[in-house]
C-alpha positions as CSV (number, residue, x, y, z in Angstrom):
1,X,47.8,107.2,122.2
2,X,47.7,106.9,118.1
3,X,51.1,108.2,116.3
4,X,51.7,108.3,112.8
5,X,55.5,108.7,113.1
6,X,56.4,105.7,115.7
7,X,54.7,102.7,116.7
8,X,54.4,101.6,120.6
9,X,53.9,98.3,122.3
10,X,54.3,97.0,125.9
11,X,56.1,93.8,126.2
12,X,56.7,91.5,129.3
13,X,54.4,89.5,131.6
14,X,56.5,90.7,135.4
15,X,55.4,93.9,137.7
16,X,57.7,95.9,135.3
17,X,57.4,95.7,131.5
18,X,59.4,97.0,128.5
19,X,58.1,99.2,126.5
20,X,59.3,99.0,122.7
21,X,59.2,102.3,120.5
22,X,59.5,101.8,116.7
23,X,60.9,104.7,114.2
24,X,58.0,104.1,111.6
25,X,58.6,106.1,108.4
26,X,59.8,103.4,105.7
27,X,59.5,105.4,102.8
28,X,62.0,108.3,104.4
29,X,63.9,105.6,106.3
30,X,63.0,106.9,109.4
31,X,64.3,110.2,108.7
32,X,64.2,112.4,111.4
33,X,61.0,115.3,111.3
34,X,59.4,117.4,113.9
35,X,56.8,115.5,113.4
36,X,58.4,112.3,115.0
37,X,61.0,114.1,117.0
38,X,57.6,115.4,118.8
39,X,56.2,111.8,118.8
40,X,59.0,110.7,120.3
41,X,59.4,112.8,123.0
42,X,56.0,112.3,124.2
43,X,55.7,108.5,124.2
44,X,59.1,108.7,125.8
45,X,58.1,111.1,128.6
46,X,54.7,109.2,129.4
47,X,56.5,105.9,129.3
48,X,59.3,107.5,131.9
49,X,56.1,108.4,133.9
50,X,54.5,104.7,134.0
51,X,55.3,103.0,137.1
52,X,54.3,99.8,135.4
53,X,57.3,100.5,132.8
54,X,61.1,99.5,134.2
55,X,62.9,99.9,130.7
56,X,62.5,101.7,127.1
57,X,63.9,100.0,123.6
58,X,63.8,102.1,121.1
59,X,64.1,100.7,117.2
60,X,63.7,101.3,113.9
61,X,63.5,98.6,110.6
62,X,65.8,96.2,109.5
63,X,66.8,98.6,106.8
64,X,67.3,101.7,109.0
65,X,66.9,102.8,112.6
66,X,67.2,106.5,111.3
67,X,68.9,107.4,108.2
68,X,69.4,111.0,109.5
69,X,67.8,114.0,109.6
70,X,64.8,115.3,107.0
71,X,66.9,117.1,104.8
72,X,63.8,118.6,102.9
73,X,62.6,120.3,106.0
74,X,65.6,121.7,106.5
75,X,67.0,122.9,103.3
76,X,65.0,126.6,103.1
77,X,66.5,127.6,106.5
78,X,68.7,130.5,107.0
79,X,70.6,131.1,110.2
80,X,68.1,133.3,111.3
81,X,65.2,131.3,111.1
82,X,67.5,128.2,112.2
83,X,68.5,130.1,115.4
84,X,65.1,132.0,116.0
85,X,63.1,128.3,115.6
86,X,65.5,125.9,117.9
87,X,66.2,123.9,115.1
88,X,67.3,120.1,116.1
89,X,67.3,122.1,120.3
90,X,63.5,122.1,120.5
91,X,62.9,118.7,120.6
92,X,65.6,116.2,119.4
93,X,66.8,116.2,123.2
94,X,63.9,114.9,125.3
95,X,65.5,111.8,125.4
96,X,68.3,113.0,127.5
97,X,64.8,113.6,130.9
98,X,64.0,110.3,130.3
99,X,65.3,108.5,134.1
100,X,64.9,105.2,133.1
101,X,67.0,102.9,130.7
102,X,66.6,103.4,126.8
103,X,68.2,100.7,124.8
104,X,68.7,101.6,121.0
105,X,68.2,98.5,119.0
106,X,70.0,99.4,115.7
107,X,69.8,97.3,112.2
108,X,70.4,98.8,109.2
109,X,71.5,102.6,108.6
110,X,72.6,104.8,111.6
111,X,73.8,108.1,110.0
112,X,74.0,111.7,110.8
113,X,70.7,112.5,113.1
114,X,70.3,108.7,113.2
115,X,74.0,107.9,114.7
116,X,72.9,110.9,117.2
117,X,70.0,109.3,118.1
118,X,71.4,105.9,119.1
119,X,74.0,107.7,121.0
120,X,71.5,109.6,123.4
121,X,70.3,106.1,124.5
122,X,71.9,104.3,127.5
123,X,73.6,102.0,125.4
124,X,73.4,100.4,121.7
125,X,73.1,96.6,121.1
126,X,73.5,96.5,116.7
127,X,72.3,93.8,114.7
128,X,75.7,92.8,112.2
129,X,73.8,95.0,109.5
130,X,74.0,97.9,111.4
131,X,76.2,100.4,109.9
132,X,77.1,103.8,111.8
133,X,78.0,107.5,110.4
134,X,78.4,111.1,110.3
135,X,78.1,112.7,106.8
136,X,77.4,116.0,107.7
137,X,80.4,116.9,106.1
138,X,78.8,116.1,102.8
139,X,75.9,118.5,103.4
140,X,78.5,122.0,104.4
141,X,77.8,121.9,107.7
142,X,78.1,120.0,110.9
143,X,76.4,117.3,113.0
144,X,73.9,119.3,115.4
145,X,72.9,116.9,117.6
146,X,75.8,115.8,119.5
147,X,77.8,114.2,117.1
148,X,81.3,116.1,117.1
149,X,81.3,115.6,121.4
150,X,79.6,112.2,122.0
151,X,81.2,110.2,119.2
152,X,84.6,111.3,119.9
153,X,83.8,110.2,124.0
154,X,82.8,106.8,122.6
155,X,85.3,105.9,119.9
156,X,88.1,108.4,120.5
157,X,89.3,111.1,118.7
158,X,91.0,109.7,115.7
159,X,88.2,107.1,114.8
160,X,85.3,110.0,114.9
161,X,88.0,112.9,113.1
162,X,88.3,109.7,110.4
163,X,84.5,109.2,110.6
164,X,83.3,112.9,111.0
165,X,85.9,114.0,108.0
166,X,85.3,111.7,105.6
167,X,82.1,110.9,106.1
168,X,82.6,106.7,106.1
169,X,80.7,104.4,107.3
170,X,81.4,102.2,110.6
171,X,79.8,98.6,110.6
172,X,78.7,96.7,113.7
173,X,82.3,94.8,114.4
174,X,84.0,98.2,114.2
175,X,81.4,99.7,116.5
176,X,81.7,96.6,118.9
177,X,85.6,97.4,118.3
178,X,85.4,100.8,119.6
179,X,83.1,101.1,122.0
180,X,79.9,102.6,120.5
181,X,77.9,99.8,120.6
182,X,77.6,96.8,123.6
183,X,77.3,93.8,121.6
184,X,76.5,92.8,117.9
185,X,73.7,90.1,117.4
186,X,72.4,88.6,114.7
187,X,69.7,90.6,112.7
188,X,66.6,88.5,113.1
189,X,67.4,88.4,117.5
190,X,68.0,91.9,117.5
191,X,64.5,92.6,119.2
192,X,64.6,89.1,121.0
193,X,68.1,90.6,122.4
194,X,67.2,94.1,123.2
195,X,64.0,93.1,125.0
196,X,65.7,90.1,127.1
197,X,67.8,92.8,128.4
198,X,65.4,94.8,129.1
199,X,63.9,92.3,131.0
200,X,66.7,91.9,133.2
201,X,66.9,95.4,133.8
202,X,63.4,95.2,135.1
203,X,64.1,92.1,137.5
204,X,66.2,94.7,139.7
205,X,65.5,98.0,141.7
206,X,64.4,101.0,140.1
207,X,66.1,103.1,142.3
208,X,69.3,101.6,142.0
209,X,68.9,101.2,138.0
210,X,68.3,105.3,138.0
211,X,70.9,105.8,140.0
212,X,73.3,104.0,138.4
213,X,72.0,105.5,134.8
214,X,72.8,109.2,136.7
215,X,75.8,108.6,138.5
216,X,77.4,107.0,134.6
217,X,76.1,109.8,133.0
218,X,77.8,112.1,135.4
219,X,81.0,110.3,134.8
220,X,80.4,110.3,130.8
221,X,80.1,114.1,131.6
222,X,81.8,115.9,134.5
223,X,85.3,115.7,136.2
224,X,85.9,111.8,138.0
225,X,86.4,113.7,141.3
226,X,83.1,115.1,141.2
227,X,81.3,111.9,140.0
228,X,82.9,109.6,143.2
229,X,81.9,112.2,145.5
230,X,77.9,111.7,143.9
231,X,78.7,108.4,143.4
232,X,79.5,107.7,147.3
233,X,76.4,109.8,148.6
234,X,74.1,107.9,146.4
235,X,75.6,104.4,148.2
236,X,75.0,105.8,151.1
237,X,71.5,107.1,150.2
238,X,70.6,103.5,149.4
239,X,71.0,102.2,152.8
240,X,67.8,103.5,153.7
241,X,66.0,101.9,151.1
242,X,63.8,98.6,151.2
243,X,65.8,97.2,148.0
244,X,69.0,97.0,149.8
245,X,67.8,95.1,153.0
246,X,66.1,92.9,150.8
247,X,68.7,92.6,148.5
248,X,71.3,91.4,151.0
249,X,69.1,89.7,153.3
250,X,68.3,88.0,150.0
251,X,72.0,87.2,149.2
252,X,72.7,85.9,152.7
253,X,69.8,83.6,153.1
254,X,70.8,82.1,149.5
255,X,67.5,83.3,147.7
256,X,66.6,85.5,144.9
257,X,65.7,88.9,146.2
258,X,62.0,90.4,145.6
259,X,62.4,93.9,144.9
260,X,60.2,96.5,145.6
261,X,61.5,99.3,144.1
262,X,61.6,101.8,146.7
């Protein structure tokens, strides 16, 4: 499939490769469109689909993963037409069906719509140029994709009030700090980094990496009682599966499991 918004590759030489989806629109850095939003959403579905695929990164440049939303194509909006058109709801959110992991590999700017972006992923590994934020506030209006309920649920609530009302800027070792990101690397292995995750990822059952993705999810979302009670079916769920037998038959024999993902 050609884009013009995003690039795609397909990286890995096991069963169950990485596939690696690049933000590509320097001259806006990587502002966020329909056009791309629409991109995105469909190489991220028909990767999701691809038994051959175990993991998704998803990246921009070294100067921006996404420096926020296109403000162009959103400046002769009225409420109305806003409301009427799903503006941001009618595809910014596809992200959130994708099953399997999606790694955001962040250099550069992260702002508004960008930040937003990297926080819909499974988790954010930043390169030390990466730099986080919410200006919204500079624009007289709001984030409206997420921003004032996941940032808060990563960084707590006086870090995102300081970052969501002032509209300043968080680097990588202050993301690290807080929680939003996993681990800072060094700009130049951020892709090396991201994609040797990936990789491990991919080394263990599928099931068991979507079920873990759901049942955290669940916890990032619902009430804890709730989330043990799905969390303790889904153990039990795996016991019929070939990936546990092997898995611990594997682990008793001394030997590195071969998982077949089902």
């Amino acid at each position: 499939m050609t884009y013009e918004c995003i690039l795609t590759a397909v990286h890995g030489d096991g069963p169950r490769k990485t596939a690696l989806i690049t933000l590509n629109r320097p001259k806006a850095l990587n502002a966020l469109n329909d056009q791309l939003m629409d991109e995105l959403g469909e190489a991220l579905l028909a990767f999701d689909a691809d038994d051959g695929i175990g993991c998704i990164v998803l990246t921009g440049s070294e100067r921006a993963f996404a420096a926020g939303a296109d403000i162009p194509t959103m400046l002769p909006h009225t409420f109305a037409t806003a409301f009427k058109s799903g503006l941001i709801s009618k595809n910014w959110e596809t992200i959130l069906q994708v099953r399997k992991p999606v790694i955001a590999a962040v250099a550069g700017f992260a702002l508004g719509g960008g930040c937003e972006l990297a926080m819909m992923c499974d988790f954010i590994i930043a390169a030390d140029s990466a730099k986080f934020g919410q200006p919204e506030i500079k624009l007289g209006i709001v984030p409206g994709a997420g921003g004032t309920q996941r940032l808060p649920r990563a960084v707590g609530k006086s870090k995102a009030m300081d970052m969501l009302l002032t509209a300043r800027m968080m680097g990588a070792e202050e993301a690290e700090r807080g929680g939003l990101v996993s681990r800072v690397v060094p700009a130049d292995k951020l892709i090396e980094e991201a994609l040797a995750a990936a990789e491990t990822i991919n080394g263990f059952s599928g099931p068991s990496v979507m079920l873990i993705k759901e049942l955290v999810n669940l916890a990032y979302q619902g009430p804890l009682t709730d989330g043990v009670a799905v969390e303790r079916r889904y153990f039990h769920a795996l016991f019929g599966s070939h990936d546990q037998r092997e898995g611990m038959e594997a682990f008793l024999a001394k030997r590195a499991p071969t998982f077949q993902h089902r």
